[in-house]
KEVO-520488 format. One record per atom (N, C-alpha, C, O): x, y, z. Coordinates in steps of 0.02 Angstrom, whole numbers, plus 50000, padded with zeros to 5 digits. Each point is the difference from the previous one (the first is absolute). Example, Ala and Ser with C-alpha at 12.3 -4.5 7.8 and 13.67 -1.06 7.14 Angstrom:
# residues 2
506604971650390/499555005950000/500455006050000/500524999950033/499305005449931/500425005950003/499615005550037/500255005550008/
//
This chain:
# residues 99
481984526950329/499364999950035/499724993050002/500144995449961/499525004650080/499834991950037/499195002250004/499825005250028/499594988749928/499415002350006/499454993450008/500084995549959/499605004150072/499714994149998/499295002649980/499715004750027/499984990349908/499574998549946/499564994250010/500194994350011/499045008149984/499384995349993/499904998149932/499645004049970/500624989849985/499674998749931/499624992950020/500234995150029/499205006249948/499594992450001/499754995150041/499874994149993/500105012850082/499974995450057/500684998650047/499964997850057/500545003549915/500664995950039/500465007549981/499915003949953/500534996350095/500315005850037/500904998049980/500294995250025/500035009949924/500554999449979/500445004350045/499725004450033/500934994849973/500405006050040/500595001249932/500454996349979/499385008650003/500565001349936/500595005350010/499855004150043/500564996549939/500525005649955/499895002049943/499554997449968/500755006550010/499995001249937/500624997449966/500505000350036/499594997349907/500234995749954/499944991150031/500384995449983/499185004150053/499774994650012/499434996149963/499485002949986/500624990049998/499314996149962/499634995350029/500184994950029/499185007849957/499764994050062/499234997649941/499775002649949/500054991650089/499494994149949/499185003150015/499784995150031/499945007149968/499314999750013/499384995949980/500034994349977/499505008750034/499414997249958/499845002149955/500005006250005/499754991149922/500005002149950/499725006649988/499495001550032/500695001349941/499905009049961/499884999849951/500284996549959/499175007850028/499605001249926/500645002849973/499935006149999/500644992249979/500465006349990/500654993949932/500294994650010/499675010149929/500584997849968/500814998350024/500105000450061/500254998549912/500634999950030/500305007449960/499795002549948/500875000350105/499915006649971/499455005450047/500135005050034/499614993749960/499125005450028/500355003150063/500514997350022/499205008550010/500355002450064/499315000250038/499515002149971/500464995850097/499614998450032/500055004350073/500515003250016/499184996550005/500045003650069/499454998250072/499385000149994/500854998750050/499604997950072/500225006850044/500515002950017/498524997849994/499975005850036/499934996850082/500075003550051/499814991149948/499644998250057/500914997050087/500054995650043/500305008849938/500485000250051/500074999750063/500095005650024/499924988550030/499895001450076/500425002950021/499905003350050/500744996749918/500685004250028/500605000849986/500374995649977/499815011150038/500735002749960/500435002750045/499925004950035/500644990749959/500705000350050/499704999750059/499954994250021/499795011350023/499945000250073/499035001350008/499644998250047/500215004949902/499125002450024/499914994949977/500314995949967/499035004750063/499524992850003/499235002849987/499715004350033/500124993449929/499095001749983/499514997150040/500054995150038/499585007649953/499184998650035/499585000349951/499855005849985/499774988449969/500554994049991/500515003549935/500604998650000/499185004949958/500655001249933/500145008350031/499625004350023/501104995449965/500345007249963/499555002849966/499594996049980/500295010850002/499775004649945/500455003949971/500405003250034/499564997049896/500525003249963/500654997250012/500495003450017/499524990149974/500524995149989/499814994449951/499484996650000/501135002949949/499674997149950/500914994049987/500575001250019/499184993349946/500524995449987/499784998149935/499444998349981/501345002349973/499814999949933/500624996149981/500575001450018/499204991849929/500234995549974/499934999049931/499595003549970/500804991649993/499964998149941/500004993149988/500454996550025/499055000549934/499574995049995/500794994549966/500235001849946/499984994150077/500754996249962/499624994449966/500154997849944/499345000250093/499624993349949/499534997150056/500024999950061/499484997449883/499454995550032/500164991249985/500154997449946/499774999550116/500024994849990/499524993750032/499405000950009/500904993050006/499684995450042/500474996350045/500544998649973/499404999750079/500674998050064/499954994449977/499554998449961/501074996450066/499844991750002/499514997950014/499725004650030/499944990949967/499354996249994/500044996950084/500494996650017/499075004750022/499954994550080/499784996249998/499505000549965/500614993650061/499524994550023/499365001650048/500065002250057/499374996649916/499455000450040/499604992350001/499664998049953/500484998150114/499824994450014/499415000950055/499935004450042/499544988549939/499705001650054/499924993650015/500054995749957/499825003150099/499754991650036/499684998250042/500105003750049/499554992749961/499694995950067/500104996350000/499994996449950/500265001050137/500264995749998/499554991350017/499544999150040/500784995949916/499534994049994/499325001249962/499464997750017/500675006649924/499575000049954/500145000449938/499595003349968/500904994350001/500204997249936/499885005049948/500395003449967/498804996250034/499695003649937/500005007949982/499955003549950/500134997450121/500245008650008/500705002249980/500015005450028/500444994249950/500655000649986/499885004749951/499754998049948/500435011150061/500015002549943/500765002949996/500425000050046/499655002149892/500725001249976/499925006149964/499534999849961/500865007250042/499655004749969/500825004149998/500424999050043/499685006249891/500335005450008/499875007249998/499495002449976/500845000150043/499995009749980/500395002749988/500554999450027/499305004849928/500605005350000/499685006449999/499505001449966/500885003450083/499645005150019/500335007949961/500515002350025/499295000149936/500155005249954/500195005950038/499745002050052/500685000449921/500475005850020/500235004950000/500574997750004/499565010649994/500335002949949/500705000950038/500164997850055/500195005849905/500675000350031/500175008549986/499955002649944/500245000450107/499995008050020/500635000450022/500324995950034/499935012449931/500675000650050/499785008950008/499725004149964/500614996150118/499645004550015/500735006549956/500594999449981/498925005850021/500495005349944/500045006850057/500525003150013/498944998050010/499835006650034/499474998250079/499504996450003/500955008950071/499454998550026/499835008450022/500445002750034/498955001449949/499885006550016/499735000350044/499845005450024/
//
């Protein structure tokens, strides 16, 4: 089964035994988690979620991605030159079940 998933604003298209990165989850590693909020499975399509469709995962680990460069500049103004990084926190899910 083929299901596509709303976590955190941004729209996953999963399988099951598939792992995908999100935005961080109040959630241990281990923990089993679940997204109710589904636009669609195999062929139906919601207005906007499925009901009584549910996608259930297991938490593999929380982390932080590589760090980006965040530069900023104007140009012919010397004094403005900022230099900045991020790293944007993560969890890591593999999907187990889609009902």
């Amino acid at each position: 089964m083929n299901a596509v998933i709303k976590v955190g604003g941004k729209q996953y298209y999963v399988t099951e035994g598939s792992e995908i990165f999100v935005e961080k989850l109040n959630a241990e590693a281990g923990d089993v988690v679940s997204f109710n909020q589904v636009l669609a499975l195999d062929s139906k399509v919601g207005s906007p979620y499925l009901t009584d469709v549910t996608v259930e995962g297991e938490v593999l680990k929380n982390g932080k991605a590589k760090k980006i460069k965040v530069f900023k500049y104007k140009c012919k103004d010397r004094s403005n030159r900022k230099k900045q990084g991020h790293r944007q926190p993560y969890t890591k899910v593999k999907i187990t079940k889609i009902a």
